[in-house]
N, C-alpha and C positions, 0 to 999 in steps of 0.2 A: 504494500500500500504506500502510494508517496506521502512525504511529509509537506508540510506547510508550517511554513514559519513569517508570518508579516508583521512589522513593525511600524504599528500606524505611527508613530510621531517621526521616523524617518519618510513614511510615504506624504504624509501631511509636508513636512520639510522638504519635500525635493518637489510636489506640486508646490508649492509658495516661489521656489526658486525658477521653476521654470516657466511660474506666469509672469513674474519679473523680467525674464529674458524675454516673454513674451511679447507683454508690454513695451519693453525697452527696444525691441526689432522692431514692431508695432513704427514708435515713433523714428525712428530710422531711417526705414523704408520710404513713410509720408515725407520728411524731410527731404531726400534724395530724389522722391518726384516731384516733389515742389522745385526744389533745385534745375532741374530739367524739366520741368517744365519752364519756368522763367526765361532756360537758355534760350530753348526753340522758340520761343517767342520774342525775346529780343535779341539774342548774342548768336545767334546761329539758323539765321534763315535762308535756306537754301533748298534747292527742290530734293537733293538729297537727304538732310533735315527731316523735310513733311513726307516723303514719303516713305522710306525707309529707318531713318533713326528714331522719329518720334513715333509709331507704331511698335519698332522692335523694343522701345523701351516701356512702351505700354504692356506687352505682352509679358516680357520681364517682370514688369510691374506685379501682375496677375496671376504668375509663376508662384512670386513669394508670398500672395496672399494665401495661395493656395496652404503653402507649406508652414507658413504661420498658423493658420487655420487647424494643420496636424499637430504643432505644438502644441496651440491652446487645447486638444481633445484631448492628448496625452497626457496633458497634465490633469485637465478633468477624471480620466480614465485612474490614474494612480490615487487619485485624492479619494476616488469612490473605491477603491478595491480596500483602502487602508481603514475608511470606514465603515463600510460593507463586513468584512472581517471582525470589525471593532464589535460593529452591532451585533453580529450573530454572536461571539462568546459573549457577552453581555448577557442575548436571550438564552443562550444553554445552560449558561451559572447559576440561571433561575429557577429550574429544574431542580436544584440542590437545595 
């Protein structure tokens, strides 16, 4: 039979850290389009520009939302196994 061993104040700990990073990529990312966006619009207008660079970075854009998107689950995902876990020995103790 396998064993199980979870430690919800480390699984609580590492969800808080990775919405952090989250967060923190979060405004990164927005910064970086903002940034590029300003370019294309003023520093760098060219047909190459609009039609290729400022698309390609759009798509990048969208890229990382994506994978941002998978951080933030993961970290949801661990915060509920930690107390998921918590909760049930909780209800089994009760038993006794």
């Amino acid at each position: 039979m396998p064993e199980f061993y979870i430690d919800s104040a480390e699984t609580e700990s590492t969800s808080a850290s990775l919405q952090s990073k989250f967060h923190d990529l979060v405004n990164t990312i927005n910064m970086a389009k903002s940034d590029v966006d300003a370019l294309i619009a003023n520093g760098y207008k060219t047909p190459a520009a609009e039609q290729k660079f400022g698309p390609y970075f759009a798509e990048f854009h969208q890229g990382v939302q994506k994978v941002l998107e998978g951080l933030d689950g993961i970290s949801q995902y661990v915060k509920a196994v930690g107390t998921a876990f918590e909760g049930t020995d909780t209800e089994l103790a009760k038993n006794f």
